[in-house]
C-alpha positions as CSV (number, residue, x, y, z in Angstrom):
1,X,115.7,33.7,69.8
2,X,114.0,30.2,69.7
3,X,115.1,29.5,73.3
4,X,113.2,33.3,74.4
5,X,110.2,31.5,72.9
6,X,110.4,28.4,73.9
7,X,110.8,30.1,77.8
8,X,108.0,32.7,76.9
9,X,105.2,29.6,75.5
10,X,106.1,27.7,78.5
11,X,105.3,30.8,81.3
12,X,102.1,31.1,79.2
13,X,101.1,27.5,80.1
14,X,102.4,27.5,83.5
15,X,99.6,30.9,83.7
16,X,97.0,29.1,82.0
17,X,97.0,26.2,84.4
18,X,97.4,28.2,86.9
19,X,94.4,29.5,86.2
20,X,92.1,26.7,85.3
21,X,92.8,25.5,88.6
22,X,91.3,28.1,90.7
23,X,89.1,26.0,93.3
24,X,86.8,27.0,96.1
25,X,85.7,23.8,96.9
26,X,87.4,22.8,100.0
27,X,86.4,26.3,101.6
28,X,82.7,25.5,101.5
29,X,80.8,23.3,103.8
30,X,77.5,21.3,102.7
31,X,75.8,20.6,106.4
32,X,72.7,18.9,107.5
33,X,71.9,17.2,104.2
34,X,68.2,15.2,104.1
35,X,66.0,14.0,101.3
36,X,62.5,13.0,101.9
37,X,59.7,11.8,100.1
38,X,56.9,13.6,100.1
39,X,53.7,12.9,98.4
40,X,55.6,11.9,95.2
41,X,57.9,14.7,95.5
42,X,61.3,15.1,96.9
43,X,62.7,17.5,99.1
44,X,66.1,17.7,99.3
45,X,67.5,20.0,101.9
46,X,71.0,21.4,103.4
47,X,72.8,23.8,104.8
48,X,75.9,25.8,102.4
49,X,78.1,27.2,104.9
50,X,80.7,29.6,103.4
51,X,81.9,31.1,106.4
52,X,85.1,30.1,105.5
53,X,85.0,31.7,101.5
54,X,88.5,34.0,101.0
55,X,86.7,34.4,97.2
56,X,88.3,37.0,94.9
57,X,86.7,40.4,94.0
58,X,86.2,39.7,90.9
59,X,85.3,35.7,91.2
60,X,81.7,34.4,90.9
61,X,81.6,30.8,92.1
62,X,78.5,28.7,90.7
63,X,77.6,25.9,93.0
64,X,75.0,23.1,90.9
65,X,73.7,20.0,93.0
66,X,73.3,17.3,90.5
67,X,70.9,14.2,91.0
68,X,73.0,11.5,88.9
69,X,71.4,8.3,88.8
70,X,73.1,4.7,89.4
71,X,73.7,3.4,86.1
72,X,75.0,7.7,85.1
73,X,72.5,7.6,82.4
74,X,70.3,10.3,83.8
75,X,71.4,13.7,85.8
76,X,69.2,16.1,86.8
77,X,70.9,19.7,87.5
78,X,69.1,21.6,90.5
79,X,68.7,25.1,90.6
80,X,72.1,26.4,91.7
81,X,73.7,28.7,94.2
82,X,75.8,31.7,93.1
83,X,78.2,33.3,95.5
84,X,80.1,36.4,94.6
85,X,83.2,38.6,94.9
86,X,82.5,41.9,96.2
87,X,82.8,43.6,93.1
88,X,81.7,40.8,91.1
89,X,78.5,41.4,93.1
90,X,78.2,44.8,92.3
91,X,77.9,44.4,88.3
92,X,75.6,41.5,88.2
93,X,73.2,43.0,90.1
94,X,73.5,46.2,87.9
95,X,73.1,43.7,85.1
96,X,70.1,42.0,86.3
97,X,68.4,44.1,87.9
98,X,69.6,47.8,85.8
99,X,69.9,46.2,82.5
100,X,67.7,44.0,83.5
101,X,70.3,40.9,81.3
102,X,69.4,37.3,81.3
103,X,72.6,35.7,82.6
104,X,71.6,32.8,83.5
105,X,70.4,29.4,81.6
106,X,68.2,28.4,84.5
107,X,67.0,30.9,87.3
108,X,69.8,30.1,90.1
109,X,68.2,29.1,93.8
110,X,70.1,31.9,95.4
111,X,72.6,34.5,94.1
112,X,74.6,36.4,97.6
113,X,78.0,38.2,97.8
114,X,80.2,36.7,100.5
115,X,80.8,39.0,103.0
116,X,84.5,38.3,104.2
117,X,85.4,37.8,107.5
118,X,81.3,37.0,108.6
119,X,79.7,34.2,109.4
120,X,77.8,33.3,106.4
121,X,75.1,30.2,105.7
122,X,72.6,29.9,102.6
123,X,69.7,27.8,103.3
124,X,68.5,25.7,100.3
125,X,66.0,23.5,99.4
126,X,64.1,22.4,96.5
127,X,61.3,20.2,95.9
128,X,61.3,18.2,92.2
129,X,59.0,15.3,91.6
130,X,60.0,11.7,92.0
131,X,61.1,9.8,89.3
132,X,62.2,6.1,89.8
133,X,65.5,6.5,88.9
134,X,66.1,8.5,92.0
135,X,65.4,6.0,94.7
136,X,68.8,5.4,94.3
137,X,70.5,8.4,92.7
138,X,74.1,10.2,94.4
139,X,73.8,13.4,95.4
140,X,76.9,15.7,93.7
141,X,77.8,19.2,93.4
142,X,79.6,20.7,90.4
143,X,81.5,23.8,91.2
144,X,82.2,26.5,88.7
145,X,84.4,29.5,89.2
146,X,83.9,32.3,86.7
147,X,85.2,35.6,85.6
148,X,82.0,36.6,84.8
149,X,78.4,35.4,84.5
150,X,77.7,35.8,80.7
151,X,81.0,34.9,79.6
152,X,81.6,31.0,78.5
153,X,85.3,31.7,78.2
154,X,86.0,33.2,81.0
155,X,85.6,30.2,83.7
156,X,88.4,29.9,86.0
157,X,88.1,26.6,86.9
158,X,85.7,23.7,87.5
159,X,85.2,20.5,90.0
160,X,82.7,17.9,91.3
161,X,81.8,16.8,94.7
162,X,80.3,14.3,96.3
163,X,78.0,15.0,99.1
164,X,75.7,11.9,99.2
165,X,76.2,8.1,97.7
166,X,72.8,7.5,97.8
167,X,70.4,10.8,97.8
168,X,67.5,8.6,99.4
169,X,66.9,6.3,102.4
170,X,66.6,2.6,101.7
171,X,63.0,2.1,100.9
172,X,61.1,1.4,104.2
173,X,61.0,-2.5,104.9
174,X,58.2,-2.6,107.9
175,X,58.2,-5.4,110.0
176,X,54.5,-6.9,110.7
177,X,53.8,-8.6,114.4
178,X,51.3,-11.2,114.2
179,X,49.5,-12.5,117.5
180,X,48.4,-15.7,118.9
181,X,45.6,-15.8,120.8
182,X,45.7,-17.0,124.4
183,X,42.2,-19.7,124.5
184,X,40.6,-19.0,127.8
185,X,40.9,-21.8,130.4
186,X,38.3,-24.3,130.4
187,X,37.3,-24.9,134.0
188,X,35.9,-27.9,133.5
189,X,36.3,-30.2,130.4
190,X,33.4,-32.2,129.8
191,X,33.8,-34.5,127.0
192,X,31.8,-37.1,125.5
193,X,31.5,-39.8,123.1
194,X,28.7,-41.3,120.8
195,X,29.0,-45.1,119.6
196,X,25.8,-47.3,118.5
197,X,24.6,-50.9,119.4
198,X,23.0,-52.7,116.7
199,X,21.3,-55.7,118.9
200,X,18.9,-57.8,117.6
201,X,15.5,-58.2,119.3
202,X,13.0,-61.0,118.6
203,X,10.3,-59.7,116.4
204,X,7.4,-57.2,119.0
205,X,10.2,-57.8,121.6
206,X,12.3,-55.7,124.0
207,X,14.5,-57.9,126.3
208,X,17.9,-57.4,125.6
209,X,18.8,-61.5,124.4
210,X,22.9,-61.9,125.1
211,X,23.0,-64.7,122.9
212,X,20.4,-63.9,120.4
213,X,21.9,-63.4,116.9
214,X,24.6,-61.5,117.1
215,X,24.1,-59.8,120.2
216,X,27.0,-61.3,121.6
217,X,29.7,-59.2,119.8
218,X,27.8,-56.1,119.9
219,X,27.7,-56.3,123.5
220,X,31.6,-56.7,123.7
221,X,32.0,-54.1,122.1
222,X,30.2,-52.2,124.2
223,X,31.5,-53.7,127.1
224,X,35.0,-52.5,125.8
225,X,33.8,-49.3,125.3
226,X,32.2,-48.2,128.8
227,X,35.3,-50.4,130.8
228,X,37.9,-48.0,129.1
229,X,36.3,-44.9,129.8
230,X,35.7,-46.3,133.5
231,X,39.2,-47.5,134.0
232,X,41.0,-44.2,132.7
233,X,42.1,-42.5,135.9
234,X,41.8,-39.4,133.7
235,X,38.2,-39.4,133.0
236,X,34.9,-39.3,135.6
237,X,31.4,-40.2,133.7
238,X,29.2,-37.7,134.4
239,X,26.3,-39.2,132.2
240,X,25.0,-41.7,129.2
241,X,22.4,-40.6,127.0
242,X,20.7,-43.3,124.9
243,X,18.5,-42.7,121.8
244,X,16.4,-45.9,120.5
245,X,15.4,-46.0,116.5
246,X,13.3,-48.5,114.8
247,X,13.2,-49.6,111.4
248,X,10.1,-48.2,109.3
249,X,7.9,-51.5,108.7
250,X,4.6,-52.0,110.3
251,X,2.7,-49.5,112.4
252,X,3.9,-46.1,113.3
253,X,3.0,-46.1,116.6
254,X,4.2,-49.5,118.1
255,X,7.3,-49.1,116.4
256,X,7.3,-45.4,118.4
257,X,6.8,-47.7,121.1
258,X,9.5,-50.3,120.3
259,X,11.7,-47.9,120.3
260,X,10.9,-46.3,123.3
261,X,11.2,-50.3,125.2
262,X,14.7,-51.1,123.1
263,X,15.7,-47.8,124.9
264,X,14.8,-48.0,127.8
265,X,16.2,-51.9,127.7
266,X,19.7,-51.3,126.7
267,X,19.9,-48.6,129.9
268,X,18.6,-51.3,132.4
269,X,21.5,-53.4,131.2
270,X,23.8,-51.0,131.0
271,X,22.7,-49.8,134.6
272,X,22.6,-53.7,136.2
273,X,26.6,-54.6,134.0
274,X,28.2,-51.6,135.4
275,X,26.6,-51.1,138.5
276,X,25.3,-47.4,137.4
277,X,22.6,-45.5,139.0
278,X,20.0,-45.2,136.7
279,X,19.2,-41.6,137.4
280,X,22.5,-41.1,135.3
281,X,20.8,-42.1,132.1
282,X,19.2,-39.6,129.9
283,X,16.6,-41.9,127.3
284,X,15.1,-40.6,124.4
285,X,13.4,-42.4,121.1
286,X,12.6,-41.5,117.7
287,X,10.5,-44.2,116.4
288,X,11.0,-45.3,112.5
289,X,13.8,-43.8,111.1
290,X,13.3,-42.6,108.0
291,X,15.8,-40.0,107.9
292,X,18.8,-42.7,107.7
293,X,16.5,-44.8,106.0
294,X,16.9,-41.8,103.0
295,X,20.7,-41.3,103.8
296,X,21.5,-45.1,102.9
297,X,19.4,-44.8,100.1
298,X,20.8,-41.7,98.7
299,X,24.1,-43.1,98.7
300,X,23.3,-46.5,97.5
301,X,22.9,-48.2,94.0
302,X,19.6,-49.7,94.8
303,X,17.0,-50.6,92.4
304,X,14.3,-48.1,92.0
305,X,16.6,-45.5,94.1
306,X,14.6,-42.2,92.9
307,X,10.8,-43.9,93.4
308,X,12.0,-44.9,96.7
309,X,13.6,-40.9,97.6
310,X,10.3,-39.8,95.8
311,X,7.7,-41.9,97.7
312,X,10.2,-41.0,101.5
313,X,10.0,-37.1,100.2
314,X,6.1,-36.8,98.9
315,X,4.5,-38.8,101.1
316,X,3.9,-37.5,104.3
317,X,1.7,-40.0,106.0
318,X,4.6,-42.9,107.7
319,X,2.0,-45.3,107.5
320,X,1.3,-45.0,103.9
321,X,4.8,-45.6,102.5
322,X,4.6,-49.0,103.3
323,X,2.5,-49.8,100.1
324,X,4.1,-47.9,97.3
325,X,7.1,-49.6,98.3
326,X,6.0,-53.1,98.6
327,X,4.1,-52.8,95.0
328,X,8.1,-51.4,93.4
329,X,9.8,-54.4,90.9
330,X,6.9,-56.4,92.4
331,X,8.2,-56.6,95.9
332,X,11.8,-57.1,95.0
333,X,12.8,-54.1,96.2
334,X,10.9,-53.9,99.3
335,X,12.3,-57.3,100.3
336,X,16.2,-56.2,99.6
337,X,15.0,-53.0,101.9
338,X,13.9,-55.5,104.6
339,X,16.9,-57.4,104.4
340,X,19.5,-55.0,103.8
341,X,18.5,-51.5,104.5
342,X,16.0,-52.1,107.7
343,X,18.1,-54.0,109.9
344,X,20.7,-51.1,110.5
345,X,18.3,-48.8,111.4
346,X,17.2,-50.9,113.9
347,X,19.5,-50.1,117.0
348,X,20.3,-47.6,120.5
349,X,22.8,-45.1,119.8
350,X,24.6,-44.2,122.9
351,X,26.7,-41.4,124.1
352,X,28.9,-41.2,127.5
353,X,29.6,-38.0,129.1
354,X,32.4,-37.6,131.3
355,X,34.8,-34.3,132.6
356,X,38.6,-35.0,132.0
357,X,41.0,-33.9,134.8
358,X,43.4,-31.0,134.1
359,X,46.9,-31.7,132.4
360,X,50.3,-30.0,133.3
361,X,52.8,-28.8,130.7
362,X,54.6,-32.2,130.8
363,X,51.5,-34.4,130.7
364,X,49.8,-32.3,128.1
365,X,53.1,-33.1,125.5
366,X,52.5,-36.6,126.0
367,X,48.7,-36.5,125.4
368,X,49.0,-34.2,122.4
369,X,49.5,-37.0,119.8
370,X,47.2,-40.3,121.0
371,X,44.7,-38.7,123.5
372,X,44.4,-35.1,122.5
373,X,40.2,-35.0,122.8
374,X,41.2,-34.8,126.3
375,X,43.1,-31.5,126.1
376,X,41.7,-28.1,126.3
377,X,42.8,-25.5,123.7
378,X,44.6,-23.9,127.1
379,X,46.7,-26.0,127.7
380,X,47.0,-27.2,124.0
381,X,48.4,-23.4,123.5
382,X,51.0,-24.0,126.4
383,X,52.3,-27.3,124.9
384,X,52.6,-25.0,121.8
385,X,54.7,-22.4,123.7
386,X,56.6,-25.0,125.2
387,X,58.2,-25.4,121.9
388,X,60.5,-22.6,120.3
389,X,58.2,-20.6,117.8
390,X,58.3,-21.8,114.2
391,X,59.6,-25.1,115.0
392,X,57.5,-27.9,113.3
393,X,56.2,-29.3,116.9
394,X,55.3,-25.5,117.7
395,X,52.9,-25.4,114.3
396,X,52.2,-29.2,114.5
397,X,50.3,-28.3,118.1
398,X,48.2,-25.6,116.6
399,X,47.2,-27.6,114.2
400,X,45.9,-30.7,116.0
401,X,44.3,-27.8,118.2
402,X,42.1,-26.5,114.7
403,X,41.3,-30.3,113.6
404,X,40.3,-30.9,117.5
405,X,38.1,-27.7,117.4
406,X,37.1,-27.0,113.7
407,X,34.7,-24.8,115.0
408,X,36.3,-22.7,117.5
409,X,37.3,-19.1,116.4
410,X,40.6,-19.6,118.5
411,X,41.9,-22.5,117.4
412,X,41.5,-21.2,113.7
413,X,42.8,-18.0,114.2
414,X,45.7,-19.6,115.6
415,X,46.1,-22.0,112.8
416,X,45.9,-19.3,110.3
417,X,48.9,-17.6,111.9
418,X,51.2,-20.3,111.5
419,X,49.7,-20.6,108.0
420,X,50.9,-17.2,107.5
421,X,54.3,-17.6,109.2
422,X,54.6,-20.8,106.6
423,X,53.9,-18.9,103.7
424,X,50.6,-20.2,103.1
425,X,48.4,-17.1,102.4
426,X,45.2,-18.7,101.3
427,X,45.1,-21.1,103.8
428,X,44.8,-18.4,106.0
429,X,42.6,-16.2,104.8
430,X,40.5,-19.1,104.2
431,X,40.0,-19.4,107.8
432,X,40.5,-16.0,108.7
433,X,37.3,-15.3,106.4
434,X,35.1,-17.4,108.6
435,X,35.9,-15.3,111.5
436,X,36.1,-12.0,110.3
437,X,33.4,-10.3,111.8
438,X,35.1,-10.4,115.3
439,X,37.9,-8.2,116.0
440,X,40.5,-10.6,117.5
441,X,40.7,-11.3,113.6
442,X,41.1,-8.3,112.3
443,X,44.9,-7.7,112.8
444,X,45.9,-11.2,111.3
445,X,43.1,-10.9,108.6
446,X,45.1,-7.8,107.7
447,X,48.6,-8.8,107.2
448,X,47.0,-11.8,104.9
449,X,45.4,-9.3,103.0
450,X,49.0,-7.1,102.7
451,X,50.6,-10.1,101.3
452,X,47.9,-10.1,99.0
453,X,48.6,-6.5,98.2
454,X,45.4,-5.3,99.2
455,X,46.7,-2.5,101.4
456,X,43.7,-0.1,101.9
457,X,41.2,-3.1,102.6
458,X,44.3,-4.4,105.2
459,X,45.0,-1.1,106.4
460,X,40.8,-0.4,107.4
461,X,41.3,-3.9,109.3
462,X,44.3,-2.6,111.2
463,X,42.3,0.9,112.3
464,X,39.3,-0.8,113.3
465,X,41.6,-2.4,115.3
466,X,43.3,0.0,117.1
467,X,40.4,2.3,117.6
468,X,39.1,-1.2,120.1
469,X,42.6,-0.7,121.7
470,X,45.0,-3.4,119.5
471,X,48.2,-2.0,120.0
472,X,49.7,-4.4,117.9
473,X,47.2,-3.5,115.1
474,X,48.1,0.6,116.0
475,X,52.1,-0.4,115.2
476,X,51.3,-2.3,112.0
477,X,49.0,0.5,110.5
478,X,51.8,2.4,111.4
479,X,54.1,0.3,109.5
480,X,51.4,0.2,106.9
481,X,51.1,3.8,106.4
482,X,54.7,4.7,106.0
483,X,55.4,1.9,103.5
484,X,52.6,2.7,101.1
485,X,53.8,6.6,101.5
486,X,57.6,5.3,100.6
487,X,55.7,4.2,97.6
488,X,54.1,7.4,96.2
């Protein structure tokens, strides 16, 4: 008797299992799966093919796609798909739509009845706003096989799929192209340098004095000067401008006139020494300088400093400073004037113009560094290119090319690239801002200001740039755009 039981609980088990294990998984295709982000949404779509279903009459199978995030502490169950036996079919649609029965937690996405031996695929796709988790979250279907829909005990069996490790793309890492700008070629490069000769005249007096005080060494300096430039096969003088000042004591006028004779002077001698035409000098004269008179002052520690600044600033008539600044400390601080202040201001400075010849590639790398006034920011940008991009002699270039040309909207726009390539972000932008009313800018400016996160100031740099044809600005709004919509 025991053994008819034993048999009997055993066949009962063998049924049971047999029928917890009822699986339609493997008959049922999931095809042409995407997720996208859209406007802080996502819309997951695919394809369920079950063309190949054999399902029983009486089966239901419930299919749930599952978003299941990474660390399994969230899941969110999408709406599902039910696919039917034929006569399974048959009674839930007389219960939902004759009895009119609620058989279902959550509305399913789809409810069909396989049609055996056909061809048969459900489109789905549902939309379900973006949550953080889901960057990241696996895609899975649970499969249910049931008896019947309202019945809790009558499911047949149950599994879970995978159909994507990662429901989402990686997030959208664009790729920025910054530009150098190519410095146009200077046709001619006229250079020039300014130096002054502090010689000492004999009081009234104009004639240049070799050996008068210390004329001597003024005058070799000089000498050195003008031989250099004369002697570099590299360089052609084109011109020497001279500019004579005198110091403010005694009469406006003959000092006016001093100055004019000291000018005119030091280009005589400089014409006769070097064997110059004369019609190569350019002579001008200013007469009393006050102006450095007030810059040596400003920046001195002399007695009576402000009444000095006070009498140079409020007095307009020359001629009448002479007294208020005799009768200061009782003529102690006129006479440290005379002897310290004056005699500096009396002197030519001189500046000599002259067109440098045109460098190659070769001779431009081994100017760079001691004689780089002579370059042009052409070929300054070609010794650059020379070099592999990045490398310190590449950024070392552009750099020499900014503190040659401080002013020049090239050379800082260039400058700020390698900034940017270097990390520095501020330096940049601070030369960037000087600059960023013209459009060659306006791309660089713009991928500053992304760093920065300022991405709809960056991104109205980048259009106005493409709409004057930047292609490279058109790419990196591009870039631009489908970053910041990755991030909705």
């Amino acid at each position: 008797m025991k053994k008819k039981i034993y048999i009997f609980l055993s066949l009962v088990l063998v049924a049971v299992s047999l029928i917890a294990q009822v699986n339609y998984s493997n008959q049922i295709a999931f095809n042409n799966q995407t997720a996208q982000r859209e406007s802080g949404n996502v819309n997951i779509q695919m394809d369920v093919d079950i063309s190949n279903l054999e399902i029983r009459n009486q089966h239901m199978v419930v299919l749930t796609p599952v978003l299941n995030s990474v660390d399994g502490v969230t899941q969110l169950n999408l709406p599902a798909i039910v696919v039917t036996g034929k006569t399974r079919g048959k009674a839930l649609s007389r219960a939902i739509n004759v009895a009119g029965k609620q058989l279902f937690t959550t509305q399913p996405h789809t409810i069909v009845t396989r049609k055996k031996a056909t061809s048969q695929i459900i489109p789905y796709q549902v939309i379900v706003p973006l949550e953080n988790w889901m960057r990241r979250a696996t895609l899975t279907v649970k499969e249910e096989v049931r008896a019947c829909a309202d019945c809790p005990g009558c499911e047949l069996g149950s599994s879970q799929r995978l159909l994507s490790e990662r429901l989402l793309p990686e997030d959208f890492k664009p790729t920025y192209q910054l530009t150098y700008l190519t410095p146009e070629v200077e046709e001619v490069k006229q250079r020039s340098e300014s130096h002054e000769a502090r010689l000492n005249f004999k009081a009234g007096k104009a004639d240049i004095l070799p050996d008068f005080g210390n004329n001597a060494a003024e005058l070799a300096k000089v000498d050195k000067i003008i031989r250099d430039v004369q002697n570099d096969k590299d360089l052609t003088i084109t011109a020497l401008s001279i500019t004579g000042y005198a110091s403010p004591e005694g009469n406006m006028r003959s000092n006016m006139d001093l100055s004019q004779r000291r000018a005119n002077a030091f280009a005589d001698y400089l014409s006769s020494k070097y064997n110059t035409s004369r019609n190569q000098f350019k002579v001008a004269w200013h007469g009393e300088d006050w102006v450095g008179l007030k810059k040596a002052v400003e920046a001195s520690s002399i007695a009576d400093k402000q009444e000095i600044l006070n009498i140079i600033n409020t007095v307009s008539n020359l001629d009448a400073r002479d007294a208020p600044l005799r009768r200061l400390s009782k003529g102690s601080t006129y006479k440290t004037l005379l002897e310290t202040y004056y005699p500096p201001l009396r002197r030519n400075e001189y500046t000599i113009a002259y067109v440098a010849r045109p460098f190659d590639v070769n001779e431009a790398k081994a100017a760079i560094n001691t004689r780089p006034q002579l370059l042009s920011l052409n070929e300054m940008f070609h010794v650059a290119q020379s070099y592999p991009k990045g490398s310190a002699k590449f950024k070392e270039v552009f750099d020499i090319a900014a503190r040659m040309y401080p002013n020049n909207p090239v050379a800082n726009m260039n400058a700020a690239t390698v900034e940017l390539e270097g990390g520095n972000v501020d330096g940049a932008i601070a030369r960037l801002d000087k600059f960023k009313d013209l459009p060659q800018s306006w791309n660089n400016l713009a991928i500053a200001l992304i760093h920065k996160q300022k991405y709809q100031e960056a991104l109205s740099y980048l259009d106005k740039a493409a709409a004057r044809g930047d292609a490279t600005a058109k790419t990196n709004a591009e870039q631009l755009r489908r970053f910041l919509e990755d991030q909705k």
